[in-house]
GURO-317296 format. One record per residue (C-alpha): x, y, z. Coordinates in steps of 0.05 Angstrom, whole numbers, padded with zeros to 5 digits, always signed. Layout:
<sites>
XYZ
...
</sites>
This chain:
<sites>
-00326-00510-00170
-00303-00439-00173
-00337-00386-00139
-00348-00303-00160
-00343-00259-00106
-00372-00192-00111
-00344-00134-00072
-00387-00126-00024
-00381-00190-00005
-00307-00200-00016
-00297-00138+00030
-00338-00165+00085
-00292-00218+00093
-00227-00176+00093
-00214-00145+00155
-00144-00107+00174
-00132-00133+00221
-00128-00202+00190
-00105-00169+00119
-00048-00148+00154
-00025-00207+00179
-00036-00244+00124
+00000-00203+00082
+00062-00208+00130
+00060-00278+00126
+00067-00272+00052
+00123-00232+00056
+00151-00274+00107
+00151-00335+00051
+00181-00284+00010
+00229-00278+00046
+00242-00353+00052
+00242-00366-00022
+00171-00397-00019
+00136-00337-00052
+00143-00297-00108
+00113-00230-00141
+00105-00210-00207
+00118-00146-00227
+00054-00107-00257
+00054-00100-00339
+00019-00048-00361
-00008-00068-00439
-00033-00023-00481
-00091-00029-00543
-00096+00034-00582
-00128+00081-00526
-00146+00025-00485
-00107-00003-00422
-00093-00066-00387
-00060-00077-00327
-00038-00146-00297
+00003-00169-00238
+00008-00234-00206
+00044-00265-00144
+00052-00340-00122
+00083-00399-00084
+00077-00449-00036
+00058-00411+00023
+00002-00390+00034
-00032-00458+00005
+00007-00472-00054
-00031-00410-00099
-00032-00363-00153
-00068-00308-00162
-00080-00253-00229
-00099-00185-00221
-00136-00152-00285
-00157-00088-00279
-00180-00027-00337
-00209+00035-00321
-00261+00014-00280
-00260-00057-00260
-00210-00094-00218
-00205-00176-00216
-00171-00218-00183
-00169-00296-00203
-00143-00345-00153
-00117-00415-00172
-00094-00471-00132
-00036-00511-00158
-00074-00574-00166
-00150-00546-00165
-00136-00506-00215
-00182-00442-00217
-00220-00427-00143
-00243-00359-00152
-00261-00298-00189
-00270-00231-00143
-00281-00161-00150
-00218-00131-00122
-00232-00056-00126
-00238-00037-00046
-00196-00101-00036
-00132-00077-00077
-00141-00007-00026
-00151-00053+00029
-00086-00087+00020
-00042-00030+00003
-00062-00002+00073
-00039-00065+00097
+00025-00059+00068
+00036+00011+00093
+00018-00021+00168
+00077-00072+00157
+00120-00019+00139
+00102+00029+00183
+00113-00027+00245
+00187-00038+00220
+00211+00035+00196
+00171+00085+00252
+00201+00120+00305
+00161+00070+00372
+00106+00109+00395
+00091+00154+00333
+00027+00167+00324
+00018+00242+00301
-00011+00223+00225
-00003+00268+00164
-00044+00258+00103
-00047+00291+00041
-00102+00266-00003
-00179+00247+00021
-00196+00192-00023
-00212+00116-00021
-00134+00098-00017
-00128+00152+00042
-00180+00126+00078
-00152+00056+00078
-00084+00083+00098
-00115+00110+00156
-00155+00046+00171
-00091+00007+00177
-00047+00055+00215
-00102+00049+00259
-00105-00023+00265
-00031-00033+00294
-00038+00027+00339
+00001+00083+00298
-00052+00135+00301
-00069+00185+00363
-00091+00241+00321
-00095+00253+00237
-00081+00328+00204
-00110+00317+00137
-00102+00364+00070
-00137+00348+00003
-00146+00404-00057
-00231+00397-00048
-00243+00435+00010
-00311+00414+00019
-00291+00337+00006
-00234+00355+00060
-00276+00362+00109
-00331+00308+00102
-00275+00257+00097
-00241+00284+00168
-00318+00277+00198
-00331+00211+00172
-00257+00184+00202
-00273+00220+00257
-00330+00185+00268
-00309+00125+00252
-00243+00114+00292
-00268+00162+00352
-00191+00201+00337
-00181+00274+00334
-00177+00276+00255
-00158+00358+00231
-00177+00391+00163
-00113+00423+00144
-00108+00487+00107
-00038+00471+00062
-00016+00402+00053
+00051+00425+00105
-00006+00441+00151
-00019+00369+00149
+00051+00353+00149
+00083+00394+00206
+00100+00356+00265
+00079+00295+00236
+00112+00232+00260
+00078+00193+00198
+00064+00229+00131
+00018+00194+00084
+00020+00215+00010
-00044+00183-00020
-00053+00232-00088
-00043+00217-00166
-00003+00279-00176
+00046+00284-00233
+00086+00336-00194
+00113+00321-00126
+00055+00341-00067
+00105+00336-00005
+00168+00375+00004
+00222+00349+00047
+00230+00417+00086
+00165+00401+00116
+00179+00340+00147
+00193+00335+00217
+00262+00305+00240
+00253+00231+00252
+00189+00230+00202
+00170+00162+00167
+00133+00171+00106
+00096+00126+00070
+00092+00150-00004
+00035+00102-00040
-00005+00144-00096
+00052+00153-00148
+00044+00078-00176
+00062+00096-00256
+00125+00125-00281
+00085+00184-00303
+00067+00206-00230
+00113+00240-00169
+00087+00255-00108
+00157+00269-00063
+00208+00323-00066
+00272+00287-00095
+00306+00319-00035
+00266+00267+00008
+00288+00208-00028
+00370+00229-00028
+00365+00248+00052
+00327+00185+00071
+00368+00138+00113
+00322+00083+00093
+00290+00069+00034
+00239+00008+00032
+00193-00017-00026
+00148-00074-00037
+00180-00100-00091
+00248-00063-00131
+00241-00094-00197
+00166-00063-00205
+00202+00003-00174
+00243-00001-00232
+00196+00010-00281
+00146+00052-00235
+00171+00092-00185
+00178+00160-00221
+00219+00194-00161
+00273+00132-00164
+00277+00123-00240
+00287+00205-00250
+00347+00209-00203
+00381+00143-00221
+00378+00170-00296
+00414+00232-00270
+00466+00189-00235
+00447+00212-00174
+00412+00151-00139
+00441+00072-00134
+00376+00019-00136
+00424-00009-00085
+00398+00034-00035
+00326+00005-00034
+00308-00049+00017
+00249-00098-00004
+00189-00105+00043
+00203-00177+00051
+00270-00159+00077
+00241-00126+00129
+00188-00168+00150
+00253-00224+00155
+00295-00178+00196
+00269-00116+00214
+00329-00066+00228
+00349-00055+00310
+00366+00014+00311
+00328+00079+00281
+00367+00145+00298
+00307+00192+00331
+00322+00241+00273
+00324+00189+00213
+00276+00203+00155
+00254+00134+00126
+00214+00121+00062
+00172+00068+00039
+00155+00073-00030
+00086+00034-00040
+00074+00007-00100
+00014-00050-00088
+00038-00117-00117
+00015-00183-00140
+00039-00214-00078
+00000-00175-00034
-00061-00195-00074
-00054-00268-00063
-00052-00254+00010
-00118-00224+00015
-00152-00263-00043
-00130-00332-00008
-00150-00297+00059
-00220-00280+00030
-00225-00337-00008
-00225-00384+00057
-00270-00343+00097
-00324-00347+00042
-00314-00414+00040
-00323-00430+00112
-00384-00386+00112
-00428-00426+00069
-00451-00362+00026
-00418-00365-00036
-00444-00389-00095
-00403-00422-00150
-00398-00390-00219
</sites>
């Protein structure tokens, strides 16, 4: 029988730590042509919005999963190839949970070894998950933090603070945040670019994951032409989302050729960095990533003996 998972529980059972490495196995099959994502679609009914995205293959398990999600309620629905449906889950904190997953996986393959300075401009849910996972692979010594609500600014550095026992740093100006930085973390819905690439420090890697819709831009075009690497989760979504791409190939001044996909990297991460190279990963949150931590969670509620079925 299927099961329903609420969030609560589903998060419970979805720790980086293991998110992570599920979600580089994922890749990893990928990679190996046993895996494949789904770009998102983003369907429209008068003022009304759905958005889907799916990813699936024979590892992990031989599953499927479908992400729904409207305003304010976020599904996923797992299926196994033969069982059919296996579960329904909340996936609001879980979709945030695996996109700082796939900023860790990126992070491990593109960063300069030993960075751990952190930048962040934005000091909501997604931000705080960001953090979370730089902090699971051992990317973060200290966090400089800038958000617009001064007064949410600084209860999110105290609670991180608190929580990770790391110097975190209310920042004044989001290059406040930025300077020195040897990771820069852009977690904002801006429709206007929030980081500028004079800011950055030479040999910065930033991870750019709020500007998921082709309406929003949160980097300084200069920061995509003078990148020396340019990674994404998945380039045919990029395609029709990533606003900072799509605007400069339409002026003729950026070739889609130049954009690595995660699962490349996860296959054969590249030997060499030079110290001053600015890389990019454009995050965009995909279906794929979803079936990792769905089938992740999914197992774990299974072996605890708590869920119910539907």
């Amino acid at each position: 029988m299927p099961i329903y998972l609420h969030e609560k529980d589903a998060v419970e059972f979805a720790d980086m730590a293991s998110v992570i490495a599920a979600l580089r196995g994922a890749l990893a099959a990928q990679a190996g042509g046993k895996a494949v994502n789904v770009p998102r679609r983003r369907l429209k009914f008068g003022n009304r919005r759905l958005n889907l995205m799916a990813g699936g293959g024979n590892e992990p398990g031989n599953r499927f999963v479908v992400k729904c999600y409207g305003a304010s309620s976020h599904h996923m629905l797992l299926y196994g190839a033969e069982a059919g449906l296996l579960a329904i889950m909340e996936a609001g904190a879980l979709g945030a949970i695996r996109t700082g997953a796939a900023t860790a996986v990126a992070t491990q393959a593109m960063a300069r070894p030993g960075a751990g300075r952190v930048g962040v401009i934005g000091a909501g849910a997604q931000a705080r998950t960001q953090i979370l996972a730089l902090h699971a692979i051992g990317s973060l010594r200290e966090v400089a933090v800038f958000a617009r609500d001064r007064v949410k600014r600084a209860l999110f550095c105290k609670e991180i603070e608190s929580e990770l026992g790391v110097p975190v740093h209310a920042a004044a100006r989001a290059e406040d945040a930025v300077a020195g930085a040897d990771i820069v973390v852009t977690a904002t819905t801006s429709a206007t670019p929030v980081l500028m690439h004079e800011w950055l420090s030479a040999g910065a890697h930033v991870n750019a994951m709020g500007a998921n819709a082709a309406t929003r831009r949160e980097l300084d075009p200069q920061i995509v032409l003078r990148a020396s690497l340019i990674v994404t989760d998945d380039v045919a979504q990029a395609q029709l989302e990533a606003a900072e791409f799509i605007d400069l190939a339409a002026a003729g001044r950026f070739d889609w050729e130049r954009i690595v996909p995660l699962h490349q990297m996860v296959a054969a991460p590249p030997r060499e960095r030079a110290a001053d190279a600015v890389t990019l990963f454009k995050s965009l949150g995909i279906g794929l990533e979803d079936l990792a931590i769905a089938a992740l969670v999914y197992e774990r509620a299974l072996a605890s003996g708590r869920c119910k079925p539907l």
